[in-house]
TORFI-606258 format. One record per residue (C-alpha): x, y, z. Coordinates in Angstrom, 3 decimals, padded with zeros to 6 digits. Layout:
// residues N
pt xx X | yy Y | zz Z
...
END
This chain:
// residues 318
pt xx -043.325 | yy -059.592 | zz 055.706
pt xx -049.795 | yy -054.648 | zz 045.693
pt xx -052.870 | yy -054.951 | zz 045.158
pt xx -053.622 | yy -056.049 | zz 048.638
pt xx -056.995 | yy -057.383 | zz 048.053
pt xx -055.793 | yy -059.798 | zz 045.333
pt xx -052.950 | yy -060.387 | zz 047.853
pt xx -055.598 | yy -061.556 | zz 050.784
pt xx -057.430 | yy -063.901 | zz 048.249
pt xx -054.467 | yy -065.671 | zz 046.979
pt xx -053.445 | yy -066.262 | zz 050.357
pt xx -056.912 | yy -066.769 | zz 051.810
pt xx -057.569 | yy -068.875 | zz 048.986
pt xx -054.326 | yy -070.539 | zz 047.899
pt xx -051.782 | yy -070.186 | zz 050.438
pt xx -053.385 | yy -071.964 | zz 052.902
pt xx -054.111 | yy -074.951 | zz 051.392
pt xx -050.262 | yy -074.816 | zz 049.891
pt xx -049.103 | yy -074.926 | zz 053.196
pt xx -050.704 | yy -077.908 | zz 054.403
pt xx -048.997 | yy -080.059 | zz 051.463
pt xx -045.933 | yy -081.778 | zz 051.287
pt xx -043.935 | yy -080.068 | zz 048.236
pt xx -042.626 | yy -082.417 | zz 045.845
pt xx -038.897 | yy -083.320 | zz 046.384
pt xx -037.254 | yy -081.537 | zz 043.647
pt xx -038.137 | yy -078.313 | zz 044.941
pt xx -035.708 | yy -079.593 | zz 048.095
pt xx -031.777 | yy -079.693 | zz 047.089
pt xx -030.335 | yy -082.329 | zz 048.987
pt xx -027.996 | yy -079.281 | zz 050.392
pt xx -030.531 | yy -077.876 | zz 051.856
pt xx -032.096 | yy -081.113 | zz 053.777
pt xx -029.205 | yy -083.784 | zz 054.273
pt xx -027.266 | yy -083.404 | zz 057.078
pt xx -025.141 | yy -085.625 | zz 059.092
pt xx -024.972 | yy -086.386 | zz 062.787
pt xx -025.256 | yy -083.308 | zz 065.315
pt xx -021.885 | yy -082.155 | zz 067.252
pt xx -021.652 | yy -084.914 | zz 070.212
pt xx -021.086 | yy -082.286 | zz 073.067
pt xx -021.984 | yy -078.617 | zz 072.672
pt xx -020.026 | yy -075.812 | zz 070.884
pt xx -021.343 | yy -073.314 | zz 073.078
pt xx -023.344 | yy -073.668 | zz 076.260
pt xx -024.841 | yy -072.276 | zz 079.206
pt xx -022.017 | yy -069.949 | zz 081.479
pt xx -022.947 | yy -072.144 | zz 084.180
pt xx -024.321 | yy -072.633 | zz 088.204
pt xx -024.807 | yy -068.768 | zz 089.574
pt xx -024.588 | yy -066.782 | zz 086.098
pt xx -026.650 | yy -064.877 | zz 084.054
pt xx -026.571 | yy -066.678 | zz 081.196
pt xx -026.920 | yy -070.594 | zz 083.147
pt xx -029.513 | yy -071.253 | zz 080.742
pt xx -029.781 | yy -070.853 | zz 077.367
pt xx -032.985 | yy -069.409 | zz 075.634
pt xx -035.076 | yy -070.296 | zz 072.352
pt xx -033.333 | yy -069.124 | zz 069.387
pt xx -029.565 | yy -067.986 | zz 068.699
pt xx -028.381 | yy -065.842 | zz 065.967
pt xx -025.488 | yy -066.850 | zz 063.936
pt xx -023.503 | yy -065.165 | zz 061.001
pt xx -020.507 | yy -064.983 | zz 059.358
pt xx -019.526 | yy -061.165 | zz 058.674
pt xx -016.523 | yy -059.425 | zz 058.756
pt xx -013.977 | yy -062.250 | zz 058.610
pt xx -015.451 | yy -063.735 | zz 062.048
pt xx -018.775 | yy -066.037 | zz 063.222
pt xx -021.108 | yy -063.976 | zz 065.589
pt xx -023.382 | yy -065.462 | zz 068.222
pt xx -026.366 | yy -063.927 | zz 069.422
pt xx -028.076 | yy -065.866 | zz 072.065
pt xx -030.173 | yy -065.862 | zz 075.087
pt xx -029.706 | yy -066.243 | zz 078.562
pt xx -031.403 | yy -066.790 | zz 081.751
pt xx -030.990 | yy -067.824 | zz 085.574
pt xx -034.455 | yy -068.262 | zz 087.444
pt xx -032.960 | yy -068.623 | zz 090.450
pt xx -031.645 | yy -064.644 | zz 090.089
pt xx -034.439 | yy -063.325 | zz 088.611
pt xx -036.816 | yy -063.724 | zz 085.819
pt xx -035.694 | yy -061.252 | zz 082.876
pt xx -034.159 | yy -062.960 | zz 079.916
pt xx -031.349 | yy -061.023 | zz 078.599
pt xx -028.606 | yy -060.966 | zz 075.382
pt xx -025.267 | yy -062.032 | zz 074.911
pt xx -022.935 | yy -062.176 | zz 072.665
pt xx -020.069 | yy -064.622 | zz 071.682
pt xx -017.731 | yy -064.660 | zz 068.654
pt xx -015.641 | yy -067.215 | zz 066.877
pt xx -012.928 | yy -068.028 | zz 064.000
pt xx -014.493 | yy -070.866 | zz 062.944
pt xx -017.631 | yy -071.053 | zz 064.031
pt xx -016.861 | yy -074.160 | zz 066.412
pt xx -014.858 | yy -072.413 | zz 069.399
pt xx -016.784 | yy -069.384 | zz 070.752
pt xx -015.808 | yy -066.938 | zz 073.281
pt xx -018.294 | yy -064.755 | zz 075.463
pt xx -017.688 | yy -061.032 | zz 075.074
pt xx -016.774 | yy -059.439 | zz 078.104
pt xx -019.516 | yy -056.883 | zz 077.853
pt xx -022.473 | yy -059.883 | zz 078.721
pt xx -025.276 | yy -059.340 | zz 079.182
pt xx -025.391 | yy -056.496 | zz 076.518
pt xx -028.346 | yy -054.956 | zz 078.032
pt xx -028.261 | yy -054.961 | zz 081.725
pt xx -032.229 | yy -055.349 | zz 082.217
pt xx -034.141 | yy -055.368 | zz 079.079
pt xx -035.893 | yy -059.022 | zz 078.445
pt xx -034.729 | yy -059.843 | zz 074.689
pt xx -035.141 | yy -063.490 | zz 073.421
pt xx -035.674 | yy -065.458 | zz 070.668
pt xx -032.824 | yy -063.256 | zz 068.307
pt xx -032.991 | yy -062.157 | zz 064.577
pt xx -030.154 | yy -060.233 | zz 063.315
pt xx -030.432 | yy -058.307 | zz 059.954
pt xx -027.292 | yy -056.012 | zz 058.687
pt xx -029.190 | yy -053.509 | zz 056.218
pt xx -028.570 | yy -049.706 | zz 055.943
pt xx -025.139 | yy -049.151 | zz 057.441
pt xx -027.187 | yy -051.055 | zz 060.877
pt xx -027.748 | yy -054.332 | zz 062.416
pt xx -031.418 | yy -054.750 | zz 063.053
pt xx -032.384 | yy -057.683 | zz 065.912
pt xx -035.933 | yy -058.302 | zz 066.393
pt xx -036.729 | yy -059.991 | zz 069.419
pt xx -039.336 | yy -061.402 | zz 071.821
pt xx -040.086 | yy -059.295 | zz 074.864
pt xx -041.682 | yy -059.935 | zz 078.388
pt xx -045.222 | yy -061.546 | zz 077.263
pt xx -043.806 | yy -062.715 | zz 073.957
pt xx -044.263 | yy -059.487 | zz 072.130
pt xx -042.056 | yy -058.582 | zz 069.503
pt xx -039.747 | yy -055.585 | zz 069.773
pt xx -036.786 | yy -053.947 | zz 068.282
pt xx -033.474 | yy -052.590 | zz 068.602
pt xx -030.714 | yy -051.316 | zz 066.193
pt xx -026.812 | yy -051.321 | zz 066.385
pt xx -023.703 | yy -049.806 | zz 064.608
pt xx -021.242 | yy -052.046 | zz 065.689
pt xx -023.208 | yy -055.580 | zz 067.373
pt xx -022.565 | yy -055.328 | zz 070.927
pt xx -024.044 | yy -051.678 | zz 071.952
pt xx -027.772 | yy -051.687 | zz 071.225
pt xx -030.726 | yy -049.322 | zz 071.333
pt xx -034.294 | yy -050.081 | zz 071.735
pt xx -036.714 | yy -049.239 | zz 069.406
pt xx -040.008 | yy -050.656 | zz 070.913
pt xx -042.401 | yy -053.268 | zz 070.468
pt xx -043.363 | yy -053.627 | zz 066.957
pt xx -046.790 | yy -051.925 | zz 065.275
pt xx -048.384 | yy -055.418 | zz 063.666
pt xx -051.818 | yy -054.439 | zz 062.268
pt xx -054.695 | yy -056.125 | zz 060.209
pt xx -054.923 | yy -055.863 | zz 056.177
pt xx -057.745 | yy -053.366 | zz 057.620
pt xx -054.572 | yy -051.100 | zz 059.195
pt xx -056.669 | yy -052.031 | zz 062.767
pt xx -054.185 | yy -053.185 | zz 065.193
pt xx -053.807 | yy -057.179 | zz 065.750
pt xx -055.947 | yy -058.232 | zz 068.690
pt xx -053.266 | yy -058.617 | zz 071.855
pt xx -051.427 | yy -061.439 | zz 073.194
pt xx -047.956 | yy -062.579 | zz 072.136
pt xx -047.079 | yy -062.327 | zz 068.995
pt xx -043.647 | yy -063.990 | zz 069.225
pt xx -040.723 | yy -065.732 | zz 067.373
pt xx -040.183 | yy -062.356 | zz 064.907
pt xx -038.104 | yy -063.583 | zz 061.632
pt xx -037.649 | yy -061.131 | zz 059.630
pt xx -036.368 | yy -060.877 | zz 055.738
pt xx -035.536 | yy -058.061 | zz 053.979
pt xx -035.662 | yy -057.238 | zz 050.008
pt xx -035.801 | yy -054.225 | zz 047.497
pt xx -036.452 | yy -052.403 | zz 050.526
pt xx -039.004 | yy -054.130 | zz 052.153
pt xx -039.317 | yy -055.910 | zz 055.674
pt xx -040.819 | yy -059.327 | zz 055.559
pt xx -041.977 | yy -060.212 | zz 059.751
pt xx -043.094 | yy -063.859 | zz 059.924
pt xx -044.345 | yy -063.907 | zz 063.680
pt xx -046.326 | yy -066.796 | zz 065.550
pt xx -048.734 | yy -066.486 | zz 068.094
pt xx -048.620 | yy -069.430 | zz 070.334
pt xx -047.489 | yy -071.132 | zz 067.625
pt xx -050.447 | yy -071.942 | zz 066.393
pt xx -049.293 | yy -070.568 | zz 063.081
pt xx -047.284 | yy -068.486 | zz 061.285
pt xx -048.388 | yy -064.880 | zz 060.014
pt xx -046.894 | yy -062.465 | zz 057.182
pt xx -046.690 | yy -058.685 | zz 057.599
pt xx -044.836 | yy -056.546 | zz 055.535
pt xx -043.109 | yy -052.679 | zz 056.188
pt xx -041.269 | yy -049.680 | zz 054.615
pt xx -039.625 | yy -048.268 | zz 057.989
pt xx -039.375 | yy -051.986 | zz 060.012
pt xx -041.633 | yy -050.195 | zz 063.088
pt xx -045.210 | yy -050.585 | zz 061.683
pt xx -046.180 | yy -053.997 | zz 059.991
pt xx -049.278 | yy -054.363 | zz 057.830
pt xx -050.133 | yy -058.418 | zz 057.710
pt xx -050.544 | yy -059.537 | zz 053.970
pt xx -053.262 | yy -062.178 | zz 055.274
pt xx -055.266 | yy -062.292 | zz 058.449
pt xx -055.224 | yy -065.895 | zz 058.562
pt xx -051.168 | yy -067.419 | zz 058.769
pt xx -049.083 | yy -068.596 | zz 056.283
pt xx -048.102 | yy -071.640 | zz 057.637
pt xx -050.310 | yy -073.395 | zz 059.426
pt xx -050.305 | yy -076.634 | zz 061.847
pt xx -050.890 | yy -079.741 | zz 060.391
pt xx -052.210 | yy -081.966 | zz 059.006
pt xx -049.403 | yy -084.300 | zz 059.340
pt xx -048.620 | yy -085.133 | zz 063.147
pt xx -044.873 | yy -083.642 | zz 063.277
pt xx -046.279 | yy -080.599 | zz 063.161
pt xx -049.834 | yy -080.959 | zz 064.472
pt xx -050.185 | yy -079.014 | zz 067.300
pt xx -046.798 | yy -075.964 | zz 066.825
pt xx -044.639 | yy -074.126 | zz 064.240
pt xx -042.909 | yy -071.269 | zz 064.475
pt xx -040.247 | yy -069.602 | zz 061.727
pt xx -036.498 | yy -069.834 | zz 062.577
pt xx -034.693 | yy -068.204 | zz 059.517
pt xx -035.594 | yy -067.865 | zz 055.710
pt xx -033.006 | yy -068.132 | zz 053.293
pt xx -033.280 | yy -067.794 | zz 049.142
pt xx -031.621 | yy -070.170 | zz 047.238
pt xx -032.058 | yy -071.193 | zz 043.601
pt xx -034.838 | yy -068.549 | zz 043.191
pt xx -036.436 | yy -070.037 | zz 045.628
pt xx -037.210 | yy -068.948 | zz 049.234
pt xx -036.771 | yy -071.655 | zz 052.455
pt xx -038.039 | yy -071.575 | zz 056.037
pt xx -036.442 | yy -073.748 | zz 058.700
pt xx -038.951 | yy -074.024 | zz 061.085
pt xx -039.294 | yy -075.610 | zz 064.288
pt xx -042.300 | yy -077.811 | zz 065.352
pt xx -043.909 | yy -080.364 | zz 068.201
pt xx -046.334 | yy -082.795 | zz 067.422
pt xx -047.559 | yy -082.939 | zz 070.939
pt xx -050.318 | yy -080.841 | zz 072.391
pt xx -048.120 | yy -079.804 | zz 075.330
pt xx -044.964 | yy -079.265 | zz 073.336
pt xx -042.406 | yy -081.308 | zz 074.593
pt xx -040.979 | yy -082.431 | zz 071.736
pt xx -039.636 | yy -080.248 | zz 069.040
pt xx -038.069 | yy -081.198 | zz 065.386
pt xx -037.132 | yy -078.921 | zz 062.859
pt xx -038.797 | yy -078.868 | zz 059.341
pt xx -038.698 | yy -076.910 | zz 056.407
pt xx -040.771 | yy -075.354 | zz 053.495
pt xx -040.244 | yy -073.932 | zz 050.483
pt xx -042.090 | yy -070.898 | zz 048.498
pt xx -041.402 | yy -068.280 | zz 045.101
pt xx -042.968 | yy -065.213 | zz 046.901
pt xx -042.737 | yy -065.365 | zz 050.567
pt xx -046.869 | yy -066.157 | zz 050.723
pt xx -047.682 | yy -069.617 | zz 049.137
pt xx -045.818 | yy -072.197 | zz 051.685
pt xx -045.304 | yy -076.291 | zz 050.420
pt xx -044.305 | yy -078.156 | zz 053.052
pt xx -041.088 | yy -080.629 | zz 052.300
pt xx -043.072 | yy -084.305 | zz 051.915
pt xx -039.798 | yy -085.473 | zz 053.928
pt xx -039.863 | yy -083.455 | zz 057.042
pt xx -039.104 | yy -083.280 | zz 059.558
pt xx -035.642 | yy -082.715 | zz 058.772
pt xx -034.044 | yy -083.186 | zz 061.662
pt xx -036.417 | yy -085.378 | zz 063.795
pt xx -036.904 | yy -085.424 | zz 067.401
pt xx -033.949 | yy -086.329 | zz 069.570
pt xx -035.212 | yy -088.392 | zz 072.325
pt xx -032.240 | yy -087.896 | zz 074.127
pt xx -032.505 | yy -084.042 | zz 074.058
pt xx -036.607 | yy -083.771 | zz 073.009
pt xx -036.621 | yy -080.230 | zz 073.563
pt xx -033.756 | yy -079.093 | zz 070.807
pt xx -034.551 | yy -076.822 | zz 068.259
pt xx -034.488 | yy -073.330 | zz 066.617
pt xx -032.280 | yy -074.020 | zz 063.478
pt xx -030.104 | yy -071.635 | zz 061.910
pt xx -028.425 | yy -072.367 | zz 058.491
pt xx -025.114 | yy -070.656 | zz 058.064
pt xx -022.608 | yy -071.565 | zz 054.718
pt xx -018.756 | yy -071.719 | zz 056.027
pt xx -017.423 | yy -071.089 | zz 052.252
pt xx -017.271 | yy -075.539 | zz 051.477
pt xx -021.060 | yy -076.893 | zz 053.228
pt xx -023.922 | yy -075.379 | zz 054.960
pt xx -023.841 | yy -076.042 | zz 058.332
pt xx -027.000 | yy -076.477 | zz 060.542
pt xx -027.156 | yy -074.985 | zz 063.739
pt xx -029.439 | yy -075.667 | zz 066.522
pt xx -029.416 | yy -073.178 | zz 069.330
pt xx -031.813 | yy -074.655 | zz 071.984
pt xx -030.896 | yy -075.584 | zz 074.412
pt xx -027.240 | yy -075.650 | zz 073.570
pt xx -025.707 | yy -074.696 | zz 070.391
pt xx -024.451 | yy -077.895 | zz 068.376
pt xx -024.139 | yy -078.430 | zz 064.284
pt xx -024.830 | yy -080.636 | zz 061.588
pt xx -022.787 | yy -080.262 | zz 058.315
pt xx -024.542 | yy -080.626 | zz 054.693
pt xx -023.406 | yy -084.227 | zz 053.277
pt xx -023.106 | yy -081.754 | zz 049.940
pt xx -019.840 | yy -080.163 | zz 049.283
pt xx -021.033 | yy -076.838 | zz 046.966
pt xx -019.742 | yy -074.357 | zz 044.600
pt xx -019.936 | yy -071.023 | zz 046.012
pt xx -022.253 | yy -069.838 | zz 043.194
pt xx -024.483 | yy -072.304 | zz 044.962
pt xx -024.709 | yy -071.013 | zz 048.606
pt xx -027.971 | yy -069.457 | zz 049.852
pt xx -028.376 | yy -065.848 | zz 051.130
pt xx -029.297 | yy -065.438 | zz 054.638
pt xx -031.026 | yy -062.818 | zz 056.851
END
């Protein structure tokens, strides 16, 4: 998300303990972990008192296809009702967005916590649903979308996971195969894999990326995005080292085969904001001169790489 019981070993054995060290520095390009100051007020925002979309949700999607940016976010209103639904904004550059005048794209199906992947003439978003469990639903052209239904996660036994949420679905593809990182309460970070991206067969039955030991992430992680870069693979991840989760910075680690996680010895990356303790969900997007570091919780605002890059240099994204 093969010999699979070599697979659980290593993981059981290696990966676990890999995760809960800091990686040394060179594995971290500056581009990938300097950033300057966040946007001062926010690019895009909740629609405001009385809408749908007042509040915005957990993670955002953000890409740059097709000669535009595309937005993929969240939104809520409590004081209407409780479903969490999708919208969708667009952009020249990435700073000035526009809602679409088809929000909210699906009228009264709970979709949160957005990850977009183009593959296969499609656009793939895997989603949290009602009770944090992960669904699907597939596009031709980004704003009409169908559902495909909650995702089949199972054991390296092919049993089905034990329920309760299974949440914060990040998903990377390659040579045909769907990588789901998924946490449940974020208490961790599991790895399943598929052929069809509707039944997922976890590589390890303990996660990935655990909390800890370090306090930033103590007590919460959960995957934002993966990128490759270098021949290397990244996860931005958010995390809160307090037990009730109020605070949240984002962090990142680094790994050669999607399994074996090193922490960054630096993180977090971008620390806690006191100011606004509950921003997160990071999102890494290259604008053709930096990388640019989106957070899209609980307003969308940026950071820009203090790196200037050739484009032989950028990342791929999912």
């Amino acid at each position: 998300m093969y010999g699979k019981i070599i697979v659980v070993m290593s993981v059981c054995a290696v990966g676990l303990a890999c995760a809960l060290q800091g990686a040394e520095p060179a594995n971290f390009p500056s581009e990938l972990v300097d950033f300057g100051p966040a946007s001062e007020t926010p690019l895009f925002a909740g629609g405001g008192q009385g809408t749908w979309d007042r509040d915005l949700r957990e993670r955002g999607w953000i890409t740059r296809d097709g000669g535009r940016w595309h937005l993929w976010y969240t939104g809520s209103n409590p004081d209407r009702d409780n479903v969490r639904r999708l919208g969708y904004a667009t952009s020249a550059d990435g700073l000035n967005w526009n809602r679409s005048d088809r929000n909210p794209l699906l009228a009264a199906a709970w979709v949160e916590d957005v990850c977009v992947v183009k593959a296969c003439g499609r656009y793939h978003l895997f989603a949290e649903g009602a009770g944090d469990i992960a669904h699907s639903l597939t596009s031709v052209d980004r704003i009409h979308w169908q559902q495909q239904g909650p995702l089949d996660i199972r054991l390296t036994t092919g049993a089905a996971i034990p329920e309760g949420p299974r949440g914060t679905p990040t998903v990377w593809r390659e040579k045909g195969i769907w990588y789901l990182f998924y946490e449940r309460r974020d208490r961790g970070v599991w790895l399943a894999t598929s052929h069809d991206a509707k039944t997922f067969t976890n590589l390890s039955d303990e996660p990935v990326l655990a909390c800890g030991p370090d306090p930033y992430d103590r007590h919460a992680v959960a995957v934002d995005q993966i990128v490759k870069h270098g021949g290397r693979y990244y996860a931005y991840y958010h995390a809160s080292a307090l037990e009730q989760w109020g605070q949240w910075s984002t962090c990142i680690a680094t790994s050669r085969d999607l399994l074996h996680w090193e922490k960054y010895g630096g993180n977090p990356v971008v620390p806690v904001d006191l100011n606004h303790p509950k921003r997160s969900s990071a999102m890494l997007v290259d604008d053709g001169l930096h990388h640019r570091l989106y957070t899209t919780h609980p307003d969308v605002r940026v950071r820009f790489s203090t790196v200037t890059l050739p484009r032989r240099k950028s990342p791929s994204h999912r």
